[in-house]
N, C-alpha and C positions, 0 to 999 in steps of 0.2 A: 442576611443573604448567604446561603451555604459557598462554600468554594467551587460546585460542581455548576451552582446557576452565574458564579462573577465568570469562573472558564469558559461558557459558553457563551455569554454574554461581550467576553473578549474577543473571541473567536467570532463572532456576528460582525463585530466594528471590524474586525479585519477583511473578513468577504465583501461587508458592503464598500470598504473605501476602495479592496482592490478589485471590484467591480463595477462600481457607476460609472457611467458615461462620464466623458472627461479625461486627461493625463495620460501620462503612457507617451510612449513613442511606438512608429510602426517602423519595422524592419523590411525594408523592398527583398523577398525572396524570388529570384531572377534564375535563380537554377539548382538544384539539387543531384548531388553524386545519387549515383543508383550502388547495386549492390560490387564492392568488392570482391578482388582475388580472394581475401580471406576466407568472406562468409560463404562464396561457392563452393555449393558442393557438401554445405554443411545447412540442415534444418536450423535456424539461427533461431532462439528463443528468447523473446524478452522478459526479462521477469519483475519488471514492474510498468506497467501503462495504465491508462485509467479511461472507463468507459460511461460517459456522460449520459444518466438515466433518460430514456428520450420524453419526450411529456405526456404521449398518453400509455407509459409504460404500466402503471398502478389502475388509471381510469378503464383501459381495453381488458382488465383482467378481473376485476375486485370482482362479485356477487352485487346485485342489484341493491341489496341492501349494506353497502360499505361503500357505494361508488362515488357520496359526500366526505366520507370521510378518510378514503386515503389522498396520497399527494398528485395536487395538479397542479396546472399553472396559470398563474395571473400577472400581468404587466405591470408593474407599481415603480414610476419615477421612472420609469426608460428600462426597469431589468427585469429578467424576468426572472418571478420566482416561486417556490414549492408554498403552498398552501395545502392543509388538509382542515376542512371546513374554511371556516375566516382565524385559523391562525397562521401566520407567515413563519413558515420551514427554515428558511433561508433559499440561498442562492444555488445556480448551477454547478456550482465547481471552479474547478480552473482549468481552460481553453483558450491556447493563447497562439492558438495557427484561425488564422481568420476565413472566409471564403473564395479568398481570392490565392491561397497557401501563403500571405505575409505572415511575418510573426510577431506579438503584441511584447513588448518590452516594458518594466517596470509599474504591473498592473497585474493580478491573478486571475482576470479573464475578460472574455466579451460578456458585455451583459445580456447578451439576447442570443437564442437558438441562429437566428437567420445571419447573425455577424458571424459564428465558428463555422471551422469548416467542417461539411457532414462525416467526416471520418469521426468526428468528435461522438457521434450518438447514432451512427448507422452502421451495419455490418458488412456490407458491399462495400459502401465506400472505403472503411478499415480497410479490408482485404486488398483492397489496391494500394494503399498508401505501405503496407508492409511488402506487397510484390515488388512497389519500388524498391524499395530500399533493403530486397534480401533477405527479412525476416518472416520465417515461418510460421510462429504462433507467439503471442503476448501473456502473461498471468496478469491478470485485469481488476484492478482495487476501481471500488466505490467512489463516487466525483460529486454529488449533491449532497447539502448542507443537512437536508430531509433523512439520510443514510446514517447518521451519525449519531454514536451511543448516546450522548448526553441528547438530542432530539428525541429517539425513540424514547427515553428511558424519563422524559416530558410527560407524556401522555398517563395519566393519571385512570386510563382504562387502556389495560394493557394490552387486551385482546387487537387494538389499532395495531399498535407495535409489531402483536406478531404478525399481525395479516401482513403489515408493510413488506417483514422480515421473506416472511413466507412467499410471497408474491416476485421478490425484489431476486429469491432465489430460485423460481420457476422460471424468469423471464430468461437471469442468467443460463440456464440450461439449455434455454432454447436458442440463445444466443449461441451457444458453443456449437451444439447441431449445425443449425445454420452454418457454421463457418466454417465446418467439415473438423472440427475439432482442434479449429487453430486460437481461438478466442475463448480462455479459459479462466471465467471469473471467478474468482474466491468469495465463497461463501459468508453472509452475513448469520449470527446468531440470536435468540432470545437469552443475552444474558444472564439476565433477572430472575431466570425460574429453571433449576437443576435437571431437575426430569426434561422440561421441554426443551433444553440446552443441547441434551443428550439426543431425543428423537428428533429433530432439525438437524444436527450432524447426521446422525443413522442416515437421513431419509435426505440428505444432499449428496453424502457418500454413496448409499448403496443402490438409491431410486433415482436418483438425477445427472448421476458421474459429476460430479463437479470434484476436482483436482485440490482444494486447501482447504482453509477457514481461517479467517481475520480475529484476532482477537483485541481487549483492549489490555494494555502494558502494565495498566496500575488500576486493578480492579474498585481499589479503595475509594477512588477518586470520585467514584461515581456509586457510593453505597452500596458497594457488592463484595462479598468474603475476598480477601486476600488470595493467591494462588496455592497457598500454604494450607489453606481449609480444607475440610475432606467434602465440601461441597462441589469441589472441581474435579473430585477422585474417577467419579465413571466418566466424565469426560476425556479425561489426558489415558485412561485405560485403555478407552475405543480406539483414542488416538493414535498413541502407542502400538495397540495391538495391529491395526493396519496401517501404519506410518505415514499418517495423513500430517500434509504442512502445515504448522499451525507459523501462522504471518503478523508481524509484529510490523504497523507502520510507521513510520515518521512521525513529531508531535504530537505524543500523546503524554506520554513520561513527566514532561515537566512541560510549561507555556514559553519556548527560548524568544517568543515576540516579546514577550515581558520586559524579555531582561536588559531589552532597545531602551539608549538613556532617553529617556523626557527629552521634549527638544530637536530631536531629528524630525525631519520633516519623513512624510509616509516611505519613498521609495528606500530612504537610507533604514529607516526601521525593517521594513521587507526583506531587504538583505544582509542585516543582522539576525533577525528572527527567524529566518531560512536556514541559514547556517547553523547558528543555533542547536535550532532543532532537532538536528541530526543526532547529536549527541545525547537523546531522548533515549535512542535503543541501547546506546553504552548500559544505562542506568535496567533496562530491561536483561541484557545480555549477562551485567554483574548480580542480580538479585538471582537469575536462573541458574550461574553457574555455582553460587554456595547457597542452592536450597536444598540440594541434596533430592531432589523431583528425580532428577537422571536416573538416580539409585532406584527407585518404587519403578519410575515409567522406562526402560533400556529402549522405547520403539522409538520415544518422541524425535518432532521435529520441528524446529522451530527458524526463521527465517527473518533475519535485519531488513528490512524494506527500504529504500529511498534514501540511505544511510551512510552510505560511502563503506569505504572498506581501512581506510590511512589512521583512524581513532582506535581498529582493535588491535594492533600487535600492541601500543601502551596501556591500554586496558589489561591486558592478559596478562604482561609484566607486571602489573601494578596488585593484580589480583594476586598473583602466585607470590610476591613480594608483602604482601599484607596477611594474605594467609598464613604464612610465620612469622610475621610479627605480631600480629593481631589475635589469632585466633590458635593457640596452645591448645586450648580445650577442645574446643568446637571442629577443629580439622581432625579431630579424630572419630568423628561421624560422619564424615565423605571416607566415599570408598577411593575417592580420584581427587585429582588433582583438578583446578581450573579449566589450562591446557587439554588437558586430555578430557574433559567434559565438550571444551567448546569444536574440539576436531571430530568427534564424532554426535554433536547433534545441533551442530550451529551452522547457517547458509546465510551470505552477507552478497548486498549486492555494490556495484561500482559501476558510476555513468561517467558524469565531469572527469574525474579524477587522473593525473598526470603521474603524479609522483608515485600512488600505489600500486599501478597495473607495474611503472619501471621497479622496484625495487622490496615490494613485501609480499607478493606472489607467496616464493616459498615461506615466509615467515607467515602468514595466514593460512598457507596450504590451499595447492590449487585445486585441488577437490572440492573446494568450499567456498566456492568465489562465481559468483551468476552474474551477468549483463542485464544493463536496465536502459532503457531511453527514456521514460519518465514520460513518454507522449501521454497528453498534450499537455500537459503541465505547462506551470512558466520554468521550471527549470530542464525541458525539454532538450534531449541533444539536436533535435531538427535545429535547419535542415543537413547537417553536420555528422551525419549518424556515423555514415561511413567511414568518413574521414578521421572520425574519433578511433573505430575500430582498428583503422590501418595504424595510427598514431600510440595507441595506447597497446595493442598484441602483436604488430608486426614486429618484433625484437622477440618476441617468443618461439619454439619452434611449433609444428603443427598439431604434437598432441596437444601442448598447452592450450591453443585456436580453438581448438574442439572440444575439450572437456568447457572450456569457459564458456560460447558461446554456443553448445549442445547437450554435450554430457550429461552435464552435473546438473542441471535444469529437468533433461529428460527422465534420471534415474530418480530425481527428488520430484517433482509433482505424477511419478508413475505413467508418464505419458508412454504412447505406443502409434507406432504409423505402420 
């Protein structure tokens, strides 16, 4: 069994345990802050949320002759899930705000469309759930198991793949329209195949506006050249040359469920493996900044997803501190330093987090610092959003406010109102 089929194969046990019917506790949400002093007055942009594929999003669109073979949905054991023919995709994602706005604790979703609440997979209803709460527009990651490179990269006729890809990135388009341009999802790719890598970027950038593109962290992992191969050269060039985000998510880098000892029972593994995980873009963040990539590409841009922000100022030490110890040789083909690679083309985000909005601000630079809610995630700040805001930038003064929860959002996904 290769390592790309036990990883997904891990990942499978983890959606379904933290989706079947069963466990969990519900959260009675009785009231919700609306938008603060803060966020008025400012376009407040999220830059991480997740927009849950709705189920006839692939079926309403394929060609008559693909409408078996992209992903639908079928009911199996209480959940529901992605199929394309009779093989099982996996699951919806994680939606953990229900239909009545409670919130699901200690489970990574409802198992069925009609338990989430429809902001989870509708466009209207979104828009309202951000008028609540003061935010403008969201950068919007992929939420179905069917989305996911080790799934596409399944299909043993590839042409499914890209229709999926293709399709998955029409819909997003139309999603954004729709939304007056506040709902902007990040682009899926056909990893697998160079040229079509390229015109799928071209034709999301320049025919669809879509605002980023997702990539995977550790290409290896899934039988594809290393970022260091010149197979990714006209890629990070287009990139570069119009400074398109490239978005680096959560869990990809290493499996941190893994590393949960044997023995814990599910919920305590989940919030080990959660944590964890985070620490996936570290491993991303350090291989980018001594690859010496910045040198060849000066436009790139590339973006910590879901990450936290408290693990880079030790990273960045650790880097700059190893690169002379370490590396005599080798540092003398970087034109820069660490530091001064990750300040001008690194973007990290920060939701939970306490201790970094008080005290690493300047030590990460507030340039470089984007707001997340993670809706609907299970590590969601609902219904709490505000009150984080107030807690975590009110000790800032107001350009800090603004560059965080506008600026640096606006001038990096190229947004315009």
């Amino acid at each position: 069994m290769s390592e790309s089929t036990k990883r997904d194969e891990a990942k499978n046990y983890w959606a379904i345990e933290g989706v079947q019917p069963g466990g969990g506790a519900l959260k009675q949400v009785r009231d919700v802050l609306g938008a603060t002093s803060i966020s008025q007055g400012l376009k407040v942009i999220d830059c991480d949320a997740h927009f849950t594929e709705p189920p006839d999003m692939w079926t309403s669109r394929a060609p008559l002759t693909m409408k078996d073979k992209v992903p639908h949905i079928r009911r199996v054991d209480g959940m529901d899930m992605w199929f394309c023919g009779d093989v099982n995709m996996g699951t919806l994602g994680g939606t953990v705000v229900d239909n009545q706005r409670n919130k699901f604790l200690g489970k990574l979703s409802f198992p069925t469309f009609e338990e989430m609440h429809p902001s989870s997979y509708d466009v209207k209803e979104r828009l309202k759930v951000l008028d609540e709460f003061g935010i403008w527009a969201q950068i919007l990651y992929l939420n179905s198991g069917c989305t996911q490179i080790g799934t596409l990269l399944s299909f043993e006729d590839r042409h499914i793949g890209e229709a999926i890809i293709s399709i998955y990135n029409d819909a997003c388009a139309e999603r954004q329209i729709e939304s007056g341009q506040r709902l902007l999802q990040m682009a899926l790719l056909p990893y697998w195949d160079a040229k079509k890598l390229l015109a799928e970027t071209i034709r999301c950038v320049e025919v669809l506006g879509l605002k980023g593109v997702l990539l995977p962290d550790k290409p290896e992992n899934y039988g594809l050249p290393g970022f260091l191969d010149s197979y990714w050269a006209p890629f990070f060039e287009f990139c570069s040359a119009k400074k398109i985000p490239i978005n680096f998510h959560f869990a990809a880098a290493f499996d941190g469920f893994s590393l949960a000892w044997n023995g814990f029972p599910f919920e305590r593994r989940m919030a080990i493996g959660s944590a964890l995980c985070y620490l996936g873009n570290a491993a991303t963040l350090s291989n980018f900044l001594l690859s010496g990539l910045f040198d060849r590409y000066a436009g790139l841009r590339m973006v910590s997803v879901e990450s936290g922000l408290g693990w880079i100022p030790f990273i960045l030490e650790a880097l700059e501190y190893q690169m002379d110890e370490m590396m005599p040789n080798e540092a003398k083909k970087l034109q820069r330093r660490p530091i001064e690679y990750f300040r001008d083309h690194f973007w990290a985000c920060y939701w939970f987090e306490k201790v970094a909005p008080k005290h690493l601000f300047d030590v990460i630079g507030v340039d470089r610092i984007l707001f997340e809610t993670d809706y609907p995630h299970p590590t969601t700040l609902y219904p709490h959003i505000n009150e984080h805001i107030e807690a975590s930038l009110g000790g800032h003064d107001r350009a800090v406010q603004r560059r965080i929860l506008q600026d640096n959002a606006a001038e990096l996904y190229q947004l315009q109102w």
